[in-house]
TORFIDO-724242 format. One record per residue: x, y, z of N, C-alpha, C, O, CB in turn; residue in one letter; chain; residue number from 1. Coordinates in Angstrom, 1 decimal. Glycine has a CB too. Example, Ala and Ser with C-alpha at 12.3 -4.5 7.8 and 13.67 -1.06 7.14 Angstrom:
> n_px | n_py | n_pz | ca_px | ca_py | ca_pz | c_px | c_py | c_pz | o_px | o_py | o_pz | cb_px | cb_py | cb_pz | nuke | bamar | guse
> 13.2 | -5.7 | 7.8 | 12.3 | -4.5 | 7.8 | 13.2 | -3.3 | 7.8 | 14.2 | -3.3 | 8.5 | 11.3 | -4.5 | 9.0 | A | A | 1;
> 12.8 | -2.2 | 7.1 | 13.7 | -1.1 | 7.1 | 12.9 | 0.0 | 7.9 | 13.4 | 1.1 | 8.0 | 14.1 | -0.6 | 5.7 | S | A | 2;
This chain:
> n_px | n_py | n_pz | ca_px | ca_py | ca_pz | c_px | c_py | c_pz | o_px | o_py | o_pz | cb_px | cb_py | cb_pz | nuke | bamar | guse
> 95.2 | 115.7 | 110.8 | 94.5 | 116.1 | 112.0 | 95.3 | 117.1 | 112.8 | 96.6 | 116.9 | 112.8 | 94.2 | 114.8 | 112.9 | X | A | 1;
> 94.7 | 118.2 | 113.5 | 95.4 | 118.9 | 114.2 | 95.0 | 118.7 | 115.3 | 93.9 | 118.1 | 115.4 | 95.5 | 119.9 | 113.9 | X | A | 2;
> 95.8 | 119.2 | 116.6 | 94.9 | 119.2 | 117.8 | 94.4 | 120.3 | 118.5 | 95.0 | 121.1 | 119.1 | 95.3 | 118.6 | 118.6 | X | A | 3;
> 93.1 | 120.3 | 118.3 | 92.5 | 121.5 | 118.8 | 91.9 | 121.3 | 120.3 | 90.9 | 120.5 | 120.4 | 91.3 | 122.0 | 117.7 | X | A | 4;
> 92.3 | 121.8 | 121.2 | 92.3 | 121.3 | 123.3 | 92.2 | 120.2 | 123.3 | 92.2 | 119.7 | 122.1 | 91.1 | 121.9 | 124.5 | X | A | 5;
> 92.0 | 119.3 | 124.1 | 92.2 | 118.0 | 124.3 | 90.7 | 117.5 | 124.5 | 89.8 | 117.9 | 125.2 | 93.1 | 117.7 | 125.6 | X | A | 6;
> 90.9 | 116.3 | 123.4 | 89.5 | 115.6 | 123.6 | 89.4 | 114.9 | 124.3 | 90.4 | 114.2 | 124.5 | 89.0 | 115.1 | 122.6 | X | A | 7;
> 88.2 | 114.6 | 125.2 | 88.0 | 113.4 | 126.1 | 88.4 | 111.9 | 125.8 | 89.1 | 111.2 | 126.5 | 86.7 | 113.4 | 126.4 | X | A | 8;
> 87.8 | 111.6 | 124.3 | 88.4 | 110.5 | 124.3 | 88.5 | 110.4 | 122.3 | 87.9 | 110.9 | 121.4 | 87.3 | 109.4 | 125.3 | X | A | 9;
> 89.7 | 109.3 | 122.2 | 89.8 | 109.3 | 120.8 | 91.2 | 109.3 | 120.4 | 92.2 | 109.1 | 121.2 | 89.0 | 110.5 | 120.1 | X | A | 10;
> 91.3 | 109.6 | 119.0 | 93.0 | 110.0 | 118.7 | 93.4 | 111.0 | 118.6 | 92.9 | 111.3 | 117.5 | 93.7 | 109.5 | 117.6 | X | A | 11;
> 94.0 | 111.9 | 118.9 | 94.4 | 113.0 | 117.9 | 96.1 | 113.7 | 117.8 | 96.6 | 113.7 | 118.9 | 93.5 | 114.3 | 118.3 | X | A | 12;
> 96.7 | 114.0 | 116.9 | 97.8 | 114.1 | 116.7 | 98.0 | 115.4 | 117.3 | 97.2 | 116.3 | 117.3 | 98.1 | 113.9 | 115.4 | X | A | 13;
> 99.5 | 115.1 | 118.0 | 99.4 | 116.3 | 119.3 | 101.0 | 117.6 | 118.5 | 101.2 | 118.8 | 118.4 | 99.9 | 115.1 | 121.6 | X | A | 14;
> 101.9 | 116.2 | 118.1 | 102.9 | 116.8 | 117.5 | 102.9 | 116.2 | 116.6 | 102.2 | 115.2 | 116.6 | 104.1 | 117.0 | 118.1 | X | A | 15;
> 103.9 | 116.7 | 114.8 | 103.9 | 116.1 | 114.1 | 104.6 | 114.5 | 114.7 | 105.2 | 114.2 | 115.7 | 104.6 | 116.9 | 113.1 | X | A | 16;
> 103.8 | 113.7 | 113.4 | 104.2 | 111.6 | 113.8 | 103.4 | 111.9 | 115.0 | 102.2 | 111.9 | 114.6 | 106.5 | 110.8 | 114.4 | X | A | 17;
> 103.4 | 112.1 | 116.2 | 102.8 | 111.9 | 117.3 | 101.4 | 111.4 | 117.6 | 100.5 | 112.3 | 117.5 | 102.9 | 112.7 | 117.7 | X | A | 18;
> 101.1 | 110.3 | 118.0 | 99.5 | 110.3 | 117.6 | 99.2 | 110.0 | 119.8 | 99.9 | 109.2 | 120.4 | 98.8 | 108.4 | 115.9 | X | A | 19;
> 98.3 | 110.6 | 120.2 | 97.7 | 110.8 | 121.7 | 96.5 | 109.8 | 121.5 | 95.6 | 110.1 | 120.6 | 97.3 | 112.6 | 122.3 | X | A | 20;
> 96.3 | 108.3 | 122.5 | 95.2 | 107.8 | 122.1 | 94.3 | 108.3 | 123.2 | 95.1 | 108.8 | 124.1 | 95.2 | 106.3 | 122.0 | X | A | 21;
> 93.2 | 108.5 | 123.5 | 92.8 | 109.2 | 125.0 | 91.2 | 108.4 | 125.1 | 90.4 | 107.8 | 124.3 | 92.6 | 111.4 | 124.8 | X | A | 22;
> 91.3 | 108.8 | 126.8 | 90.1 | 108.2 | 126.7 | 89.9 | 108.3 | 128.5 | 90.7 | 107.8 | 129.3 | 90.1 | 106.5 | 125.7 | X | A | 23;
> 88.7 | 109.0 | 128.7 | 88.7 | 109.0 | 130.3 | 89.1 | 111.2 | 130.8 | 89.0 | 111.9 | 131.7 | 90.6 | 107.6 | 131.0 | X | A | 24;
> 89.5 | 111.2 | 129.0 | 90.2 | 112.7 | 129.1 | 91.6 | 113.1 | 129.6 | 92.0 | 114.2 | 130.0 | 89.4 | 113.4 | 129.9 | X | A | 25;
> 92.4 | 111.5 | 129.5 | 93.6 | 111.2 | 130.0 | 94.1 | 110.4 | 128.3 | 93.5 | 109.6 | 127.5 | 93.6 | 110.1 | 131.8 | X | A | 26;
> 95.6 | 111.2 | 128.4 | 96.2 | 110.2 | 127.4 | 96.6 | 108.6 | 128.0 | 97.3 | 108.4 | 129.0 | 97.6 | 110.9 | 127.0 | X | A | 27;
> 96.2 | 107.8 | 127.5 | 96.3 | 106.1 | 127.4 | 97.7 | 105.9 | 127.4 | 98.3 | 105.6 | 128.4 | 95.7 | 105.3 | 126.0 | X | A | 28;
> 98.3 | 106.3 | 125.9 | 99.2 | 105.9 | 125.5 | 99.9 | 106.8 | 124.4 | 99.7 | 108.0 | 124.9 | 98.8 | 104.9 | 125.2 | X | A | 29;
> 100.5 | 106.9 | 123.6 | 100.9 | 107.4 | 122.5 | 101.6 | 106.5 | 121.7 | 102.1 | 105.5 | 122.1 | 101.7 | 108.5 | 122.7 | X | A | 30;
> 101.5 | 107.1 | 120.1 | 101.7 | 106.2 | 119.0 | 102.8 | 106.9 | 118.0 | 102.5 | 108.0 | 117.4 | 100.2 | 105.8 | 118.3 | X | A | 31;
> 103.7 | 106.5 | 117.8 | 104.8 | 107.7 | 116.1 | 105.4 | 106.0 | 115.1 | 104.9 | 104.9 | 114.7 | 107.5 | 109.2 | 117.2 | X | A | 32;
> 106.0 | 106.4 | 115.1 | 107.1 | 105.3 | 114.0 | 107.6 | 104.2 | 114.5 | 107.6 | 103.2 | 113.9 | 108.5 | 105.9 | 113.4 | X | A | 33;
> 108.0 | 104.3 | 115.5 | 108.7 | 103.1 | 116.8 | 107.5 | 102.4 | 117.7 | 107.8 | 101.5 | 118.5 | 109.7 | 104.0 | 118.2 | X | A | 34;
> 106.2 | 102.7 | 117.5 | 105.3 | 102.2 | 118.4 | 104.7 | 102.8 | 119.1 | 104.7 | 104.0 | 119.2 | 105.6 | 101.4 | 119.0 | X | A | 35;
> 103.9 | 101.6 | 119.9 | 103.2 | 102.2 | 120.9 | 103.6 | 102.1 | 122.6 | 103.8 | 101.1 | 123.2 | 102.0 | 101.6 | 120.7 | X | A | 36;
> 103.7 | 103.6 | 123.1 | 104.1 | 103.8 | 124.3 | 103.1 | 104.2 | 125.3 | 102.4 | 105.2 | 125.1 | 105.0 | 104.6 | 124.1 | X | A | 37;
> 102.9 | 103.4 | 126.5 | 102.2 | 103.4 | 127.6 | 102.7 | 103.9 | 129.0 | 103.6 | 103.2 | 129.4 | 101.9 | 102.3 | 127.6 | X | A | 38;
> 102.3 | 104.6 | 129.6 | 102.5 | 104.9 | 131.1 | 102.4 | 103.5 | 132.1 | 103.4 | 103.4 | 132.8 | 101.3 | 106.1 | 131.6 | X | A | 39;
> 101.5 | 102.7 | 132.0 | 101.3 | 101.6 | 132.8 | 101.9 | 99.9 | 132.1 | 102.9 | 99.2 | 132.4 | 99.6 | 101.6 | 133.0 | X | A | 40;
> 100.9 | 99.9 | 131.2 | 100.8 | 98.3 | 131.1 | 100.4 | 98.8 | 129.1 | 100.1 | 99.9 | 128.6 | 98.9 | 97.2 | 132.6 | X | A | 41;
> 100.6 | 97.7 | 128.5 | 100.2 | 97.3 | 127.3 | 99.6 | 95.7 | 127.2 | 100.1 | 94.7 | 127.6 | 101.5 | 97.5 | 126.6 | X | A | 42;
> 98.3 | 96.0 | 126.4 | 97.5 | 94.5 | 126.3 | 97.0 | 94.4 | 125.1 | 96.7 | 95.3 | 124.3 | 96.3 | 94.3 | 127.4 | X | A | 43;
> 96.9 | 93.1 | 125.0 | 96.7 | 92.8 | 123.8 | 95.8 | 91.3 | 123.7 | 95.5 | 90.8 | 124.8 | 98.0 | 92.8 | 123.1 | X | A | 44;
> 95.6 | 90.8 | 122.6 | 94.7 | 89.8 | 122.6 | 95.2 | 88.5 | 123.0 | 96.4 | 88.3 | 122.5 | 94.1 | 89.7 | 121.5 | X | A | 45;
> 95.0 | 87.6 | 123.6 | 95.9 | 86.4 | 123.5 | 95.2 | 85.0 | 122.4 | 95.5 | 83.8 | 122.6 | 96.1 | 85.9 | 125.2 | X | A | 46;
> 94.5 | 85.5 | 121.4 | 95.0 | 84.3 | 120.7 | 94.8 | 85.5 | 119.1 | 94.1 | 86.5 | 119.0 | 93.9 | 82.5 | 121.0 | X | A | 47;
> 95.4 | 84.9 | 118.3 | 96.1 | 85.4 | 117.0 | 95.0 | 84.7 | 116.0 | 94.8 | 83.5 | 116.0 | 97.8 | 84.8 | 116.9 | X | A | 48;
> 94.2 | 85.7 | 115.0 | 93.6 | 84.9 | 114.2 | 93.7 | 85.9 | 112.8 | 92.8 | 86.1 | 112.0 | 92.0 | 84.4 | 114.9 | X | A | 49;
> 94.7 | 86.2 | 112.9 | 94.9 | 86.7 | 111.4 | 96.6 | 86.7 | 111.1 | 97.4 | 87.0 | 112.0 | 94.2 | 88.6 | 111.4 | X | A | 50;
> 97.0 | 86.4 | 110.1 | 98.1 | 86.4 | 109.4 | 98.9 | 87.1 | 109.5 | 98.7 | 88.1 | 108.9 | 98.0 | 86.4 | 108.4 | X | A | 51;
> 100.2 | 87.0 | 110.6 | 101.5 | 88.4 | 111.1 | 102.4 | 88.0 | 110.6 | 102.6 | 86.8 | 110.6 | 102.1 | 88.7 | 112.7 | X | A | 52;
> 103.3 | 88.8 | 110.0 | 104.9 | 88.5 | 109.5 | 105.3 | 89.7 | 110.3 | 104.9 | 90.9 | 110.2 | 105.4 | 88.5 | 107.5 | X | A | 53;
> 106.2 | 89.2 | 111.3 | 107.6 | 90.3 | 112.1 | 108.6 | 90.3 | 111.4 | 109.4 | 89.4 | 111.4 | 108.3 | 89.8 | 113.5 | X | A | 54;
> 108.6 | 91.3 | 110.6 | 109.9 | 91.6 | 109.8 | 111.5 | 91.5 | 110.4 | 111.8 | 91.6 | 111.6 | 109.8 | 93.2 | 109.3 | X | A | 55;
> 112.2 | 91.2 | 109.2 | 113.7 | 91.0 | 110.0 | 114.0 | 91.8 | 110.8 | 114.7 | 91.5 | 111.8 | 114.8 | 90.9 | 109.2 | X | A | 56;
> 113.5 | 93.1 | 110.5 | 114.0 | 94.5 | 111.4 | 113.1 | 95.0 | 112.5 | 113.1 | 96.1 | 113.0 | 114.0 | 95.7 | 110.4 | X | A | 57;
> 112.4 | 93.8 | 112.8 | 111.0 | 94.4 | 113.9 | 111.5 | 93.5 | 114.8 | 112.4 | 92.7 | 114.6 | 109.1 | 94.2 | 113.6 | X | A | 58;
> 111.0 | 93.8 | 115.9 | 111.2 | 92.9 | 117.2 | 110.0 | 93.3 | 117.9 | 109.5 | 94.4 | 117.9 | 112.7 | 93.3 | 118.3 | X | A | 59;
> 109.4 | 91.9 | 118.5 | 108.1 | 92.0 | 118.9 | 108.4 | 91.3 | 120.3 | 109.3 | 90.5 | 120.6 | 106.9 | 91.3 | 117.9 | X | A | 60;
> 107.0 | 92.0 | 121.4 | 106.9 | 91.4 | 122.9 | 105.7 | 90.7 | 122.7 | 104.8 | 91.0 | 121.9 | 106.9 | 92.4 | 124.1 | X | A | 61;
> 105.8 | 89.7 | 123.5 | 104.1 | 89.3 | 123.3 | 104.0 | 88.9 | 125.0 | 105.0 | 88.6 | 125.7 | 103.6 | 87.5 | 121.8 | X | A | 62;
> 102.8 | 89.0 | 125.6 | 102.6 | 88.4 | 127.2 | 101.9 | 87.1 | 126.7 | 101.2 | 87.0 | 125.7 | 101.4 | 89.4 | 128.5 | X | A | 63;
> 102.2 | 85.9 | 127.5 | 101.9 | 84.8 | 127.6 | 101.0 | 84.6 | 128.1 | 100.6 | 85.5 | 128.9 | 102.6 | 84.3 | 127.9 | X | A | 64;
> 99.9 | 83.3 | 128.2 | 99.6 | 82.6 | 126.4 | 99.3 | 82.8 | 125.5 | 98.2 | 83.3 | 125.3 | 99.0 | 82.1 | 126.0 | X | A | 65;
> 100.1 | 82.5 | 124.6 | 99.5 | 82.9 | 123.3 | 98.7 | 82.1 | 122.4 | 99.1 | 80.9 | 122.5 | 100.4 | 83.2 | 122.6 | X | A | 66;
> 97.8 | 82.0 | 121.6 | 97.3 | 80.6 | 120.8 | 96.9 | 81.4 | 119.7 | 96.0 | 82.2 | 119.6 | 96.0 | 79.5 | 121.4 | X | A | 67;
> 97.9 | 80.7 | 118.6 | 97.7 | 81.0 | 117.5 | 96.7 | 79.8 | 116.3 | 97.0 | 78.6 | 116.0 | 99.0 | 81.3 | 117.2 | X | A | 68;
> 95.6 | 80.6 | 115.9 | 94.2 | 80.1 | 115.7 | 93.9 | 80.2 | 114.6 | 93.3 | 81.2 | 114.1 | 93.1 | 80.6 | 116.5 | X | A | 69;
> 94.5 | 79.2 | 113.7 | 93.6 | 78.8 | 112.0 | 94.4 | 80.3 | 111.2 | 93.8 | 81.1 | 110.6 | 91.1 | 79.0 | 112.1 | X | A | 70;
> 95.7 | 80.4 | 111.4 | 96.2 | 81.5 | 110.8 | 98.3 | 81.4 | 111.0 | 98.8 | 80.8 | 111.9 | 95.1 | 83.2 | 111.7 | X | A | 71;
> 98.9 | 82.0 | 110.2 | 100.3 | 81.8 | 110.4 | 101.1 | 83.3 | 110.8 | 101.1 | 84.3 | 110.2 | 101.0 | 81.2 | 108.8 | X | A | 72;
> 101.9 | 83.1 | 112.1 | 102.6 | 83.4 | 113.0 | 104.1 | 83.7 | 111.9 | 105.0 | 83.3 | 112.6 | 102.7 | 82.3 | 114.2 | X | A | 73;
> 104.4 | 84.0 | 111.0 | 105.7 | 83.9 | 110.4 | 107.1 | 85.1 | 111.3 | 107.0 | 86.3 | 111.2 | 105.3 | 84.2 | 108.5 | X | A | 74;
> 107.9 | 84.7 | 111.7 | 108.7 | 85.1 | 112.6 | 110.3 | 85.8 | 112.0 | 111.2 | 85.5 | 112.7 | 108.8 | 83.9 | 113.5 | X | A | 75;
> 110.5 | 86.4 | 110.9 | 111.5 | 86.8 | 110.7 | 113.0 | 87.8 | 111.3 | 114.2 | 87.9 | 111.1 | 111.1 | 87.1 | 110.0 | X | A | 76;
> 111.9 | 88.3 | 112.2 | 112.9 | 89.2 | 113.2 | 113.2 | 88.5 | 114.2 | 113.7 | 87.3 | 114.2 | 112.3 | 90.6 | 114.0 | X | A | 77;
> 112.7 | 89.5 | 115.7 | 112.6 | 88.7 | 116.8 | 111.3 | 88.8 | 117.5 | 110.5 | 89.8 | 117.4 | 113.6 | 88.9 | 117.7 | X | A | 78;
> 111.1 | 87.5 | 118.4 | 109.8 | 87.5 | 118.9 | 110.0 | 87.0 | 120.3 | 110.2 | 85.8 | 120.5 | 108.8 | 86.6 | 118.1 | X | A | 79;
> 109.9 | 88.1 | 121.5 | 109.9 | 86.8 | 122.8 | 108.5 | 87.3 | 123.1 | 107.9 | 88.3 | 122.8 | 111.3 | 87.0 | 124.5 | X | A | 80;
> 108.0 | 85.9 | 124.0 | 107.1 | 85.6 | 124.5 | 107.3 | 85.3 | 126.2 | 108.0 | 84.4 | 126.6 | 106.7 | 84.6 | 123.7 | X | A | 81;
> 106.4 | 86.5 | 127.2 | 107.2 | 86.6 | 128.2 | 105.9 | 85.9 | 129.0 | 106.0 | 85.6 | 130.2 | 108.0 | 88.0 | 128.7 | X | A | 82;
C-alpha cells in the first residue's frame, strides 16, 4: 500500500512499517513492529474469548476487568493488569 493524500477513514501505510489507522479524517493511532501507538487512550475488549500466548519477549497492558471466557490466557512474558 502506498499513500496517496490522506484518506478519511481506514489504514494506510504512510512510511515504510508504518501503518496510520484513520477515521474522522484524523489519524487514531499508528501501528509498525512495537505496536500500537495512540495520542489519547487505547481500548480494548474486556472479556477474552479466544486463545493468547504473551511470548517470553512481549509484555502486555491490559485495563481492568478482565474475564477470561471458555478460552486460555497462557502468560509467558509479562502481563500487568491495571
Amino acid at each position: 500500500m502506498k499513500k496517496i493524500g490522506n484518506i478519511p477513514a481506514g489504514i494506510q501505510e504512510t512510511t515504510q512499517d508504518v501503518l496510520d489507522i484513520r477515521g474522522k479524517s484524523k489519524t487514531a493511532a499508528q501501528a509498525d513492529a512495537s505496536g500500537i501507538k495512540t495520542g489519547f487512550a487505547f481500548r480494548h475488549a474486556s472479556t477474552l474469548t479466544e486463545d493468547v500466548t504473551i511470548a517470553s519477549d512481549e509484555a502486555c497492558v491490559m485495563a481492568g476487568p478482565v474475564t477470561v471466557d471458555n478460552c486460555v490466557l497462557k502468560v509467558e512474558g509479562t502481563l500487568v493488569i491495571v
